[in-house]
C-alpha atoms as a printed R data frame, in Angstrom:
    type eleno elety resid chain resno       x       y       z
1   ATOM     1    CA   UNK     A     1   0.000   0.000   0.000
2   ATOM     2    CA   UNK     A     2   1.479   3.407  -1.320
3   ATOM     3    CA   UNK     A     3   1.468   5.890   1.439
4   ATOM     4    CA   UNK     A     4   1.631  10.214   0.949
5   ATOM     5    CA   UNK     A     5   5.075  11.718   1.784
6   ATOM     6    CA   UNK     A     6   4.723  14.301   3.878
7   ATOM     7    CA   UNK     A     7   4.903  17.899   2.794
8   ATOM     8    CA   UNK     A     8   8.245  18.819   3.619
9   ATOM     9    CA   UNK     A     9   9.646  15.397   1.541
10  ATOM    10    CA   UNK     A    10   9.888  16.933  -1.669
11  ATOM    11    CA   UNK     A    11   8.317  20.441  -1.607
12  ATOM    12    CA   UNK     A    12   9.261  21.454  -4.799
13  ATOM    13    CA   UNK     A    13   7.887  18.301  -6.756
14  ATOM    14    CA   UNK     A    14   4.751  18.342  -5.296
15  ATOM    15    CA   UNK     A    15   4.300  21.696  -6.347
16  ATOM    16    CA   UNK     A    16   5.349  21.264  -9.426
17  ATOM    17    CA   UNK     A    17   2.921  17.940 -10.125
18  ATOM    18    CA   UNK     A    18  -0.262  18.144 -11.569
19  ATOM    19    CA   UNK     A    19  -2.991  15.343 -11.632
20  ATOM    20    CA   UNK     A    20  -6.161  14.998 -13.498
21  ATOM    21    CA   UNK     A    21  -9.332  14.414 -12.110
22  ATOM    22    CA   UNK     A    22 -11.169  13.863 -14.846
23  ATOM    23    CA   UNK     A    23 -10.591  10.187 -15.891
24  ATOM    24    CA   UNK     A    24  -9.754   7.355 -13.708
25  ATOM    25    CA   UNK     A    25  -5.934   6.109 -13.682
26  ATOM    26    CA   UNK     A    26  -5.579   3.246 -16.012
27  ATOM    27    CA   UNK     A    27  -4.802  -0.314 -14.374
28  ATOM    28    CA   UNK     A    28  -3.557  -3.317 -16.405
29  ATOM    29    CA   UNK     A    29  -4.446  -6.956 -15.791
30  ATOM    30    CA   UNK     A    30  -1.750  -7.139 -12.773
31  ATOM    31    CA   UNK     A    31  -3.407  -4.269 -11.031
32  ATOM    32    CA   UNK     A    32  -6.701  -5.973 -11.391
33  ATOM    33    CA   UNK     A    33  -6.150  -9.245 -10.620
34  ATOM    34    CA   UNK     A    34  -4.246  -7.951  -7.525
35  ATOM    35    CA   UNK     A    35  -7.815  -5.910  -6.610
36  ATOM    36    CA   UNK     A    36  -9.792  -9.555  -7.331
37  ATOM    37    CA   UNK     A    37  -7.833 -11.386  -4.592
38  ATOM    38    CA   UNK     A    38  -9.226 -12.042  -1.172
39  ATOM    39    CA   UNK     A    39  -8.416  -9.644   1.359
40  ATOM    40    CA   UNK     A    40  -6.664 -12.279   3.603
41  ATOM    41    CA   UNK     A    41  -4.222 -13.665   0.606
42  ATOM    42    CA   UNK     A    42  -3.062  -9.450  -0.569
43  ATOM    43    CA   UNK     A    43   0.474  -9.338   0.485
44  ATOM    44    CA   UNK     A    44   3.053  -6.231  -0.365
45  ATOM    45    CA   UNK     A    45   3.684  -4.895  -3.510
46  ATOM    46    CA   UNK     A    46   6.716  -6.096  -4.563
47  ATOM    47    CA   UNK     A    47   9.102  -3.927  -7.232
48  ATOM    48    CA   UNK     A    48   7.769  -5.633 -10.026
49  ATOM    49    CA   UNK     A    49   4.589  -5.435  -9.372
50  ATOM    50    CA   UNK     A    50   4.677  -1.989  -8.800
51  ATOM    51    CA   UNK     A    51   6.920  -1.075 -11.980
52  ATOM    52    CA   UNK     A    52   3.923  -3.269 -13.804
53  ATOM    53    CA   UNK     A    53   0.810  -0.597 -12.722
54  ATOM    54    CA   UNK     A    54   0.613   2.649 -13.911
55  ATOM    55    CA   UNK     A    55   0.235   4.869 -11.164
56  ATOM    56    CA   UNK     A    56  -0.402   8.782 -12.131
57  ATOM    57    CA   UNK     A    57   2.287  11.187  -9.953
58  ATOM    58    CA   UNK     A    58   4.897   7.903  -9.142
59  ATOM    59    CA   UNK     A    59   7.667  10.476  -9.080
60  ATOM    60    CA   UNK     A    60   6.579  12.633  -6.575
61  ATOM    61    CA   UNK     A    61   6.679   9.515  -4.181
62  ATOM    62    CA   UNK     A    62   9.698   8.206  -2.239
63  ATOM    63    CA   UNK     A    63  10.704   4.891  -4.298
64  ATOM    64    CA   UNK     A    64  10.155   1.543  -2.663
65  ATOM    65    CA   UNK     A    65  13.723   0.491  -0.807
66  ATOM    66    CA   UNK     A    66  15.304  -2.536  -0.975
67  ATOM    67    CA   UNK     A    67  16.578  -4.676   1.806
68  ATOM    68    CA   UNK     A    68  20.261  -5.264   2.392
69  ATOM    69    CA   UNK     A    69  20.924  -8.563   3.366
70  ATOM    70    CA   UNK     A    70  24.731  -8.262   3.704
71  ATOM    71    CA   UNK     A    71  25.748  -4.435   3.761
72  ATOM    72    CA   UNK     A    72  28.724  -4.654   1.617
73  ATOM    73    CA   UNK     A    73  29.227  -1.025  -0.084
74  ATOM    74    CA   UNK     A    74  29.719  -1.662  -3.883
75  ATOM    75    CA   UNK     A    75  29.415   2.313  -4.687
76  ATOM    76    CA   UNK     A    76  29.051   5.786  -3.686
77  ATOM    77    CA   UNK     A    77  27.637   8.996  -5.416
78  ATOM    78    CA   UNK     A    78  28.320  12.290  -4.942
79  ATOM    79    CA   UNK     A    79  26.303  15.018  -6.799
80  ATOM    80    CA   UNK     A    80  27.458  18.722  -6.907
81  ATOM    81    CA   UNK     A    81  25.533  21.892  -7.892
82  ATOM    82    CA   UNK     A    82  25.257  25.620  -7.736
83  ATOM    83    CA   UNK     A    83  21.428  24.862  -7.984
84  ATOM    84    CA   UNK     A    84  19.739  23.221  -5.188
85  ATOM    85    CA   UNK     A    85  16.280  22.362  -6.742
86  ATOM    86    CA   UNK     A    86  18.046  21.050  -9.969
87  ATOM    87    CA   UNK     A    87  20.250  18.736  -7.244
88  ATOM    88    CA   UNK     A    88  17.083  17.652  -5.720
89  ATOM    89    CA   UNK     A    89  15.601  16.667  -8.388
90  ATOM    90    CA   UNK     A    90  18.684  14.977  -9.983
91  ATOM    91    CA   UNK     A    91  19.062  12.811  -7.061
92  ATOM    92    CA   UNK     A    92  15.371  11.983  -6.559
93  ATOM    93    CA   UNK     A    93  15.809  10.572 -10.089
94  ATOM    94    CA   UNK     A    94  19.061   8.496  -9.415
95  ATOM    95    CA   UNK     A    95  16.905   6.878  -6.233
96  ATOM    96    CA   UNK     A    96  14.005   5.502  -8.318
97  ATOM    97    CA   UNK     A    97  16.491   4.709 -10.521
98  ATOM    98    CA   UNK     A    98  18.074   2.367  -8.557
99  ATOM    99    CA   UNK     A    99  14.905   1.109  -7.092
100 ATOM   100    CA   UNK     A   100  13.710   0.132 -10.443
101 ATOM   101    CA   UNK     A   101  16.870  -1.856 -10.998
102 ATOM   102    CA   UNK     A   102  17.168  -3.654  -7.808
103 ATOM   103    CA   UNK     A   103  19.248  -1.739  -6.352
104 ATOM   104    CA   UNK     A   104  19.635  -1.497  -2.259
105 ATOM   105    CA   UNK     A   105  20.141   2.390  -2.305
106 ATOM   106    CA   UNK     A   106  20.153   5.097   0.524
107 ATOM   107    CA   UNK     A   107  18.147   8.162   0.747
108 ATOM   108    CA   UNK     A   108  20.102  11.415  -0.658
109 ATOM   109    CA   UNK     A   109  22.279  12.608   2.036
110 ATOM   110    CA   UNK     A   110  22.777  16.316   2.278
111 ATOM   111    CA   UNK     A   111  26.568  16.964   2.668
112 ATOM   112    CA   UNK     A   112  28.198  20.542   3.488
113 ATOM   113    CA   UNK     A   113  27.769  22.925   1.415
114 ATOM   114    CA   UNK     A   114  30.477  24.651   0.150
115 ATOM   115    CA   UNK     A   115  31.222  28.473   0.547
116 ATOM   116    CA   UNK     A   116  33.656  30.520  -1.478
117 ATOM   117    CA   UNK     A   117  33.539  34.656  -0.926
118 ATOM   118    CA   UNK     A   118  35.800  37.064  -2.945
119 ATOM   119    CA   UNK     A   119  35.941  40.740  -2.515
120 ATOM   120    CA   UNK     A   120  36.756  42.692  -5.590
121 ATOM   121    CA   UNK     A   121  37.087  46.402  -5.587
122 ATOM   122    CA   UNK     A   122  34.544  48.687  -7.647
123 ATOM   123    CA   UNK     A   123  37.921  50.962  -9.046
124 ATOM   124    CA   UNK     A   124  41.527  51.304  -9.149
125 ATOM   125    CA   UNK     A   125  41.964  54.840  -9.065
126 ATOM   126    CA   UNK     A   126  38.707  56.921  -7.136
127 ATOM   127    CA   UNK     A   127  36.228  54.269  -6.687
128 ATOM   128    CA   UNK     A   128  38.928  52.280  -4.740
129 ATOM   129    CA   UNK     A   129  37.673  52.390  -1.044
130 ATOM   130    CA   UNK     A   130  34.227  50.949  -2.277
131 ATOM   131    CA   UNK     A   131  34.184  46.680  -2.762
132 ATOM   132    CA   UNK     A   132  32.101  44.082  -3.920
133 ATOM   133    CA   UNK     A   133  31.730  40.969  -2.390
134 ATOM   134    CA   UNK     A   134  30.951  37.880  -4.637
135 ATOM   135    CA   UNK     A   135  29.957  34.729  -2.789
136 ATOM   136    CA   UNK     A   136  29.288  31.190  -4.437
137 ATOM   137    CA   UNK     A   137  27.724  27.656  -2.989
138 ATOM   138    CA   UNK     A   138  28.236  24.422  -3.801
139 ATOM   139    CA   UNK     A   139  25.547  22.226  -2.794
140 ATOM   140    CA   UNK     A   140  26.213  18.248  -2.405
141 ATOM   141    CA   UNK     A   141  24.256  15.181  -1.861
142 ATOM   142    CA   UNK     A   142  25.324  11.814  -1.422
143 ATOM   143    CA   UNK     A   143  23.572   8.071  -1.998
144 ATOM   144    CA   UNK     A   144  25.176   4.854  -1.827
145 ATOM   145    CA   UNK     A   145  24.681   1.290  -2.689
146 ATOM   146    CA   UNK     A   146  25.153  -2.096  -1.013
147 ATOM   147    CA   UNK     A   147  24.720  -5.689  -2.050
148 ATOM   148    CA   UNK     A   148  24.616  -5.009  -5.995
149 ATOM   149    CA   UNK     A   149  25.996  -7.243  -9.445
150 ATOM   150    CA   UNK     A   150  28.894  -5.086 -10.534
151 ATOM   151    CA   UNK     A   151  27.365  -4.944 -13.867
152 ATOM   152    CA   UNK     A   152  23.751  -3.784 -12.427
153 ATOM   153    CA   UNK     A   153  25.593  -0.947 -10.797
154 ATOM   154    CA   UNK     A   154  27.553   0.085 -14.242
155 ATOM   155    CA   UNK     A   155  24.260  -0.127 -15.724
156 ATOM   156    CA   UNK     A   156  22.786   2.328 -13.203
157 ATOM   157    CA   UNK     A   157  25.724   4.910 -13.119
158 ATOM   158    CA   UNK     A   158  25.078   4.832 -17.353
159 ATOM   159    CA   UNK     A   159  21.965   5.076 -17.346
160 ATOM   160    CA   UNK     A   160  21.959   8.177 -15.113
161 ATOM   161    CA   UNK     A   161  25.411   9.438 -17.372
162 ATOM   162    CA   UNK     A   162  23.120   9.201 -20.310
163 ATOM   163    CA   UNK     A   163  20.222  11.277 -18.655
164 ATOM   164    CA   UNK     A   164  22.711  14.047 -16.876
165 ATOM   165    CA   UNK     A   165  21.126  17.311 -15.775
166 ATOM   166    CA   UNK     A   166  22.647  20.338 -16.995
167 ATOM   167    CA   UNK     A   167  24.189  22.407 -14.130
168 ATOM   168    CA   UNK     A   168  24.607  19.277 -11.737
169 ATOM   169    CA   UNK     A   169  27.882  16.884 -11.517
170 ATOM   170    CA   UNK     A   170  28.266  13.391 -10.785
171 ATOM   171    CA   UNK     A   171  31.239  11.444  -9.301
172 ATOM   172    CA   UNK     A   172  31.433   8.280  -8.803
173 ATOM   173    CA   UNK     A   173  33.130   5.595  -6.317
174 ATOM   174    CA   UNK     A   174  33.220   1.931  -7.201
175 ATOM   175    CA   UNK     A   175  34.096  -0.968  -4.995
176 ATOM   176    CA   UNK     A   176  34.682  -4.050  -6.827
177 ATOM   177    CA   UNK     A   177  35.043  -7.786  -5.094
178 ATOM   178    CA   UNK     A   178  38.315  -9.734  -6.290
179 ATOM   179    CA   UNK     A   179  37.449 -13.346  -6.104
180 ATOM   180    CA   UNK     A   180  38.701 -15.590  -3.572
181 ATOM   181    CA   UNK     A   181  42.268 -16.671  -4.172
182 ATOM   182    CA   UNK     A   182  43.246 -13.640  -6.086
183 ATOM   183    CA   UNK     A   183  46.381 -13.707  -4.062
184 ATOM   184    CA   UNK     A   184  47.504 -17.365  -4.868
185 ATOM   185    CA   UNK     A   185  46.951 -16.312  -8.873
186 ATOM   186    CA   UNK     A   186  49.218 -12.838  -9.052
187 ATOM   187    CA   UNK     A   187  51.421 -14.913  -7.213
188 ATOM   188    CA   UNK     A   188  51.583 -17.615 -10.019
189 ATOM   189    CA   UNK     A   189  51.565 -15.061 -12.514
190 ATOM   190    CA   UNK     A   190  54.494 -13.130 -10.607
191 ATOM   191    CA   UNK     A   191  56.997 -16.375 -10.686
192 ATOM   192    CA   UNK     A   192  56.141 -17.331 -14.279
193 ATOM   193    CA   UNK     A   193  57.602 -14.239 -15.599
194 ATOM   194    CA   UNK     A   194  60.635 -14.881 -13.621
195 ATOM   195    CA   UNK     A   195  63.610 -16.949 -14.626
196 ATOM   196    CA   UNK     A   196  64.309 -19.272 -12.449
197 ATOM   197    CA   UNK     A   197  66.935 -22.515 -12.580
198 ATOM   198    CA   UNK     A   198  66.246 -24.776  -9.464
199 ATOM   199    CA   UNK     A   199  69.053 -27.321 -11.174
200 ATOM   200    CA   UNK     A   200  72.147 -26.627  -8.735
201 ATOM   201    CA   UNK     A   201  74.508 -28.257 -11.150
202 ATOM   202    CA   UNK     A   202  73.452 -25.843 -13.950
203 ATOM   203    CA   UNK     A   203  74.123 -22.368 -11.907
204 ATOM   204    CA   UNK     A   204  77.336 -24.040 -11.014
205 ATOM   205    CA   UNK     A   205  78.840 -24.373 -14.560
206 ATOM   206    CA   UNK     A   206  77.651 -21.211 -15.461
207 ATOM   207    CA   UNK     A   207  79.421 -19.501 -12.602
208 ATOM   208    CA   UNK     A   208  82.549 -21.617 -13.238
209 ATOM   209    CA   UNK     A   209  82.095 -20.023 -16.679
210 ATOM   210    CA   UNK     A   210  81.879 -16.641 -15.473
211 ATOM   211    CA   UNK     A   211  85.344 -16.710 -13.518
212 ATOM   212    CA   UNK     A   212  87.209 -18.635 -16.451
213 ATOM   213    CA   UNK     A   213  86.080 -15.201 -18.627
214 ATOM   214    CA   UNK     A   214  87.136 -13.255 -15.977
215 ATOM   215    CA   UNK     A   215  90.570 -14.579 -15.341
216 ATOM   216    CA   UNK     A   216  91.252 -14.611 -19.234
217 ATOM   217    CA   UNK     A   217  90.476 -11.029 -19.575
218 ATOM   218    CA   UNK     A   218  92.483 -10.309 -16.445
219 ATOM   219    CA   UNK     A   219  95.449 -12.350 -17.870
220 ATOM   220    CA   UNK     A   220  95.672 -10.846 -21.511
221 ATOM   221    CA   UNK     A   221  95.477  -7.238 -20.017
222 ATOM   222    CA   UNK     A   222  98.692  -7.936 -17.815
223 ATOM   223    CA   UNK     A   223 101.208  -7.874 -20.267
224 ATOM   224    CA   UNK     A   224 100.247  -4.629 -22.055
225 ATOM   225    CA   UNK     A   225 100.013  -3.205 -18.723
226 ATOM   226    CA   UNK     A   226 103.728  -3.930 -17.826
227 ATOM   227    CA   UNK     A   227 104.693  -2.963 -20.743
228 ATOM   228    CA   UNK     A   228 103.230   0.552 -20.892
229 ATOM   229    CA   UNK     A   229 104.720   0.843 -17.027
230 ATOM   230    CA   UNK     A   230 108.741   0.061 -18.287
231 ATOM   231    CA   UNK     A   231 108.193   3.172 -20.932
């Protein structure tokens, strides 16, 4: 059963819906067969079954959450704007996003807001005791996701990519789950790239070799050597 946010959840949307009173909302077959059931065997509406039934002013509703059954974080978003009712709305958007795709989401978390003031003078010659002051703000919400497919949650952050609202920004923090015995495999990896010669008869003849080339070369440079010294 879809209960009515209160007025101060979403002030600006409500305002800005308008419904029609003149025709009936139109139902499908789900919605009706749901309405033919006995009292005693109506459960919940599940996602589906509310993404299935057309329900006039949806948006203007708080989007049905998801459970988390093990609250691992698998990403965070951060939206910025000078615009706070283009934010709002932005972010409403991204949470019935991520309902509709399964998504275990948070509600938009107000953040700081960020304050930058300049003061500018009016005039460098007479004008120069009067100033301006400029001030901006940088408004910021926040939602994040638990207990999501990695692909479901790159399908979310393009869908809302593709659908951006001019004036607000979007960044976006992934966490991504290495399977279990990642280590054991780099470690594999790590050694097969490396050269190495277990056979301790091998590195011995080759560093038998080594010292035969080196006495040789130290041998044939002795004689020029003494003879360069009796000049």
């Amino acid at each position: 059963m879809l209960v009515r946010p209160p007025r101060i959840c979403l002030p600006v949307l409500a305002r800005c819906a308008h419904f029609s009173t003149g025709s009936p909302p139109y139902v499908n077959e789900t919605s009706i067969k749901s309405q033919t059931q006995p009292e005693q065997q109506r459960s919940a509406l599940t996602e589906p079954e509310l993404a299935s039934m057309v329900i006039r002013g949806r948006a203007i509703y708080p989007p049905m959450p998801h459970p988390r059954p093990y609250n691992i974080p698998v990403a965070s978003l951060h939206f910025r704007s000078h615009h706070p009712f283009l934010l709002d709305l932005f972010a409403h958007f991204a949470e019935h996003a991520a309902s509709a795709l399964g998504i275990p989401a948070s509600r938009p978390v107000h953040l700081p807001t960020q304050r930058s003031m300049w003061t500018v003078i009016r005039g460098p010659f007479v004008h120069k005791k009067s100033q301006e002051n400029f001030e901006r703000r940088v408004h910021k919400r926040a939602i994040k996701a638990w207990d999501a497919d990695p692909e479901i949650v790159n399908m979310w952050v393009k869908y809302l990519r593709k659908h951006m609202m001019p004036g607000v920004g979007m960044r976006v923090t992934k966490w991504e789950r290495a399977p279990v015995g990642i280590g054991q495999q780099v470690f594999q990896r790590g050694m097969e790239k490396l050269r190495l010669d277990t056979d301790a008869a091998k590195v011995k003849a080759l560093a038998d070799k080594i010292v035969q080339q080196e006495l040789m070369a130290n041998d044939s440079d002795t004689p020029t050597k003494m003879v360069s010294d009796r000049q």
